[in-house]
N, C-alpha and C positions, 0 to 999 in steps of 0.2 A: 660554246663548248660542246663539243660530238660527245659522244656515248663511250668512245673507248680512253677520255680523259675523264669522267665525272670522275670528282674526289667523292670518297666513301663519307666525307665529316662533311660535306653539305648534303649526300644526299639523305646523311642523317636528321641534319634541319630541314629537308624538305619535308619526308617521312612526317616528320612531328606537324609539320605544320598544314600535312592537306589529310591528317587524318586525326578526326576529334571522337574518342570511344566517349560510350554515355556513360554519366556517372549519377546514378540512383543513391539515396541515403536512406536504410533502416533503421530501424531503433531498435536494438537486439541485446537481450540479458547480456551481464556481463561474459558468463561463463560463455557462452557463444562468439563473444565480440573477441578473444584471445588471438589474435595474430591479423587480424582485421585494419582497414584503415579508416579511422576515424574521419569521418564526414563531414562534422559540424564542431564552431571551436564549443569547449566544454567550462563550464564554469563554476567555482564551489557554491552547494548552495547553503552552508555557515560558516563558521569559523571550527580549526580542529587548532588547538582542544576549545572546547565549549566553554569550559568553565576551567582556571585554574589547577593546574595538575601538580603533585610533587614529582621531582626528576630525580631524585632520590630514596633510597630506605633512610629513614631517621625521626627527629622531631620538628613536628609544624609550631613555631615563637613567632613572638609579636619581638621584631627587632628593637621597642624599645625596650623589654625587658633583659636585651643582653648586654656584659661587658666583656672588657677586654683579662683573658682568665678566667678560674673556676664559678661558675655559673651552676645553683642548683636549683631546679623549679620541680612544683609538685604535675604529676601527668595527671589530665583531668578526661582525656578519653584517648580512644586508641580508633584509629582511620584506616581500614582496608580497603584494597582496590578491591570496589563492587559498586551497585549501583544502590543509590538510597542518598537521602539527604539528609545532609549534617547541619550542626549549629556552630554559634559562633565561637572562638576561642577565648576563652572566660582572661581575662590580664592576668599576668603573673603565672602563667600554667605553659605547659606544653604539650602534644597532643603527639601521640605516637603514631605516625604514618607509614604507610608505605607505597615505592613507587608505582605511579598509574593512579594515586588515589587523589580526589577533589582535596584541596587545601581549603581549610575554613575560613569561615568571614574575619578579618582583623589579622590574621598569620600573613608577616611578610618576609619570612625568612623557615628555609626547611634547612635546621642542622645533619649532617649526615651522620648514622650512626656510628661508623665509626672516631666521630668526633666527642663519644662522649662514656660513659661507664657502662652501659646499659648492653645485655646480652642480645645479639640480635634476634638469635634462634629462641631466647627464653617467654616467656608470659610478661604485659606489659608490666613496666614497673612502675612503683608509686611514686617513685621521684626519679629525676635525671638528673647527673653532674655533667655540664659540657664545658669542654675544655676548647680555649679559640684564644688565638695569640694574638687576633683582631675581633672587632665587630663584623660580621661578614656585610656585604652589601644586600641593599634591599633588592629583594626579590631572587636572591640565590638561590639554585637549586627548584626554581618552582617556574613551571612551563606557561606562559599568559596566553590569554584569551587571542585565538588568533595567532598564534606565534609560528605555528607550522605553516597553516594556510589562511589566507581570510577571509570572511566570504564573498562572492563576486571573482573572486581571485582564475585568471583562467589555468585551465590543468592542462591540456590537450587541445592542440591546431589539427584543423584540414589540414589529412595527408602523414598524420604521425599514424605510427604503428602502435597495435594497441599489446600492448606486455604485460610483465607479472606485474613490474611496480604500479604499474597505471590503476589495475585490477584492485590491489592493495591501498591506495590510495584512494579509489572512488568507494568500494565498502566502507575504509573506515570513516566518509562522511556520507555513509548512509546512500549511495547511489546504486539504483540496483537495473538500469539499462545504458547504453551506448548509442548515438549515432553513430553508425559508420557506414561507408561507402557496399555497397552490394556489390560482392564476387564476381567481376569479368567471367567469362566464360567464352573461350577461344576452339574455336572447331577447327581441326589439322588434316588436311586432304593431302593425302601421300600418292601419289601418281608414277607408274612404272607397271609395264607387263611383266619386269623382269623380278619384283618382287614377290616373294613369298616370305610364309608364318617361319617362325624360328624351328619348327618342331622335326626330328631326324634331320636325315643327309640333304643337303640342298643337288639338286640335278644340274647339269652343266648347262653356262647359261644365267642361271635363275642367283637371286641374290639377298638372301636372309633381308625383310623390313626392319630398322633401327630405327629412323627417322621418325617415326611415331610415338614410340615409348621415348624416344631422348627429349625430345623436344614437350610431353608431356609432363615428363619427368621436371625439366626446369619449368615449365609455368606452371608447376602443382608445388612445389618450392616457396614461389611469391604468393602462394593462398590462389591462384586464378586457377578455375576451373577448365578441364581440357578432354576433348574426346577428339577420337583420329579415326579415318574411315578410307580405305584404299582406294584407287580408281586405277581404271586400264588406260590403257593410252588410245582412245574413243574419246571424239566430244562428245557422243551420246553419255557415256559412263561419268566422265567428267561432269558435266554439269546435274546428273543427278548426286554426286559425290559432293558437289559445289553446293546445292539448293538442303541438302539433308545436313551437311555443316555448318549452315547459315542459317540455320530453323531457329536453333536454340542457342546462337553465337554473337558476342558484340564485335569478335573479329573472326577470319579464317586467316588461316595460314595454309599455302600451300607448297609441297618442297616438288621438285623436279621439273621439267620439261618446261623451261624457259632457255633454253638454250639457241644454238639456230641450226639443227637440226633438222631433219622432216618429219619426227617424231615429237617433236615438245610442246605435247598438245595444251599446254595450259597456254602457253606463247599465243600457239594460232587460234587459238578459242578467243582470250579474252583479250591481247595483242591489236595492235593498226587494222592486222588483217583480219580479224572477229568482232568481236562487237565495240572494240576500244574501250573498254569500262578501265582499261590496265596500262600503266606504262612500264617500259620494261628497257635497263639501262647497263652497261656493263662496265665497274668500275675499276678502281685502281685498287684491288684489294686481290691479297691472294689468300688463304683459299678465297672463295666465296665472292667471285667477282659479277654472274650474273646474278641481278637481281630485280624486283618488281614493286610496285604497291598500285590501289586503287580500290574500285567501289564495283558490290556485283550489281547486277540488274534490281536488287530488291534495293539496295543502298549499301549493304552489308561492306565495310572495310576489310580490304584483303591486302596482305601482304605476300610476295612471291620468292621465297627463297633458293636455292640450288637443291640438288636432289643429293649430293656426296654430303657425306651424313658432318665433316667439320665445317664443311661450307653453310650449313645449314646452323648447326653452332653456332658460328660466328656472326653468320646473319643473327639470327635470334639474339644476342647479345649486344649486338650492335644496333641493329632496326628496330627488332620488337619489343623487346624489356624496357626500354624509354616509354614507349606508350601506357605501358602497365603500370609502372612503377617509379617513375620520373627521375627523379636526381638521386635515388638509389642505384640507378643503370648507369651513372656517371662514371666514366673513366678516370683512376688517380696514379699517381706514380708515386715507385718504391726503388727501393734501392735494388741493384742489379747484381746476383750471388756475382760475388769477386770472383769466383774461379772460372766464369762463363767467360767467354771472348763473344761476344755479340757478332751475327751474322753476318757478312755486309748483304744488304739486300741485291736480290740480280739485275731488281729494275728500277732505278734513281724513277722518285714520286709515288711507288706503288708502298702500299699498307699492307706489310705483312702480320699475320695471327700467327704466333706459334705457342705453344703449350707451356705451362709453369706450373711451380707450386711453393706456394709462400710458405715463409720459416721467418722467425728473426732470429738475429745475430746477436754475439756474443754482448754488444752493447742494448742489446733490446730492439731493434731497429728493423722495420719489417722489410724483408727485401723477397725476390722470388729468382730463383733457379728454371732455368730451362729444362724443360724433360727433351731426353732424347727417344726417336721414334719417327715412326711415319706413320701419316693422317692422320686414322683414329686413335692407333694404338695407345701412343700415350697420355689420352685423355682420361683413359682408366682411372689414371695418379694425378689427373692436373686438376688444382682448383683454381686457376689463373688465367686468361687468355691473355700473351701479352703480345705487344703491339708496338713494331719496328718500323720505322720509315714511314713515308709521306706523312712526316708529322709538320712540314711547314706547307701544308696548302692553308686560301682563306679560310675554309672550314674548319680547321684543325680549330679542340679546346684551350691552343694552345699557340695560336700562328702570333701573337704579338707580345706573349713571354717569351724570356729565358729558360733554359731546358739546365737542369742542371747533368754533366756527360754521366754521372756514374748512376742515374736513374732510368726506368722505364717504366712506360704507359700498359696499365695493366686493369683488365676488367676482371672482376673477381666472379669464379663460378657459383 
């Protein structure tokens, strides 16, 4: 296969497969570890609840003391949720609890109060009438040892993200650190004479830097850590732009001059004709057809993007977000807004990217809309990148399904 057929969906599996980021595992407070990727599987270390809890307001009985109909028993203590140990429920009595609170020794059954005469909001009272048009079953209303979680039980896999609930979960059995995976951190080498800072008039010529903040922007999104540093179009500048991005990087990324130009100095630097640490391929994808990956002279992993700033997008969505973030970067399909008439593409087998923004529909049903626009424009509004044609090469996620027609393939921003 030449360079001007590679399909974009193998050289996705290639991408993946000749470049392996390190992956360190710390052990980080909880409050720290919130949006983190957990490292190692995680496992309870008791059972929650510990000890028998009521799931109810009402009274803690010994199910054999009830029948079917008015039931009155004397209350011989009263249970609040707090911490202190109780004693056992004396027979024939009932114990006025409430929910979150330890159920006594011999109580196998919590009546709810409003099963019985007694005020809820009042002071306990000295006796209870409960009223039950059955015997309830044992263990009603009362949470068992283990029943939420138990211990050994595992909470969290390598590779799960870490959230409120998790956070919530691991306090309430007492866990107060995290494995998780150590922060990536990706250095962004933006290459162009014709760049400059955003600030006043740009001169004619010269061309506002985006490439840097956007592209930071998304790997600061997925928690990866990212700094961007300009270079001229010099391999002298280049390779120090290269070596100060690789310092403190498990990846680089660089956007521009891989074209075949006599200016695309990342090309003739790190390209056949430089030191070949890089290979560099031009695929069937519009925007963002030339592209790169390889290893710098230290070892450092580098991937080569386009320098047009969707091209550059879509690369990053396509190439380097799998690296980071695995089968979160997976492409899925939705339904396609009905009132779009889909493109036909210009060139049978090329993968075009063009812009969207998901909504669901009146049935609930998530589908995305095409924004209309050119290049960047309408990226402003898109949270979609979707993705038309050469969806039958062998690399495709998809070359040996069924498509169904009224969907499309869409990587979420």
């Amino acid at each position: 296969m030449n360079a001007a057929s590679r399909d974009p969906w193998q050289w996705r599996d290639l991408v993946r497969r000749e470049i392996d980021l390190p992956r360190t595992v710390l052990e980080l407070p909880l409050d720290d570890a919130v949006g983190r990727v957990v490292g190692a599987e995680v496992a309870s270390p008791e059972d929650l609840p510990s000890t028998p809890i009521a799931a109810m307001d009402g009274f803690a009985v010994r199910r054999a003391d009830l029948a079917a109909g008015s039931v009155t028993l004397p209350v011989s203590s009263e249970i609040p949720a707090r911490p202190g140990a109780i004693g056992e429920l004396a027979r024939g009595t009932a114990a006025r609890i409430m929910t979150g609170a330890p159920v006594p020794g011999g109580a196998d059954v919590v009546v709810e109060v409003e099963a019985t005469d007694a005020d809820p909001f009042g002071p306990s009272p000295r006796t209870v009438t409960l009223s039950l048009q059955e015997v309830p079953a044992a263990r009603r209303h009362i949470r068992g040892v283990g029943e939420e979680v138990s211990s050994g039980e595992v909470l969290a896999r390598p590779g799960d993200r870490v959230g409120a609930g998790l956070v919530g979960l691991l306090r309430a059995l007492g866990v107060e650190t995290l494995p998780v995976e150590r922060a990536l951190a990706v250095g962004i080498v933006v290459t162009g004479d014709e760049l400059v800072g955003t600030a006043g008039r740009a001169e004619v010529g010269a061309v506002r830097e985006s490439n840097g903040e956007m592209l930071g922007a998304a790997l600061r999104a997925d928690g990866i850590e990212a700094r961007a540093v300009h270079s001229t179009d010099t391999h002298a500048d280049l390779t120090a732009a290269l070596e100060e991005a690789a310092a403190h990087s498990d990846l680089v990324l660089t956007t521009g001059g891989i074209g075949h130009g006599a200016y695309d100095v990342v090309k003739t630097l790190l390209g056949e004709r430089g030191s070949g640490g890089s290979r560099f391929e031009h695929l069937r994808l519009r925007p963002g057809g030339p592209q790169g990956f390889g290893h710098l002279a230290d070892g450092t992993a580098v991937i080569h993007l386009p320098g047009t700033p969707v091209g550059a997008l879509v690369g990053h969505h396509l190439f380097v977000r799998p690296l980071l973030v695995g089968e979160r970067a997976a492409p899925r399909r939705v339904l396609r807004g009905a009132a779009d008439p889909l493109p036909r593409p210009r060139r049978a087998g090329v993968l075009h990217a063009l812009p969207g923004r998901l909504r669901h529909d009146s049935h609930g049903r998530e589908c995305v809309d095409l924004l209309p626009g050119r290049r960047l424009a309408p990226y402003g509004r898109a949270d979609a990148i979707v993705l038309l044609g050469g969806a039958d090469g062998a690399g495709s996620p998809e070359a040996a399904g069924t498509v169904p027609e009224e969907t499309v393939l869409i990587l979420p921003l």
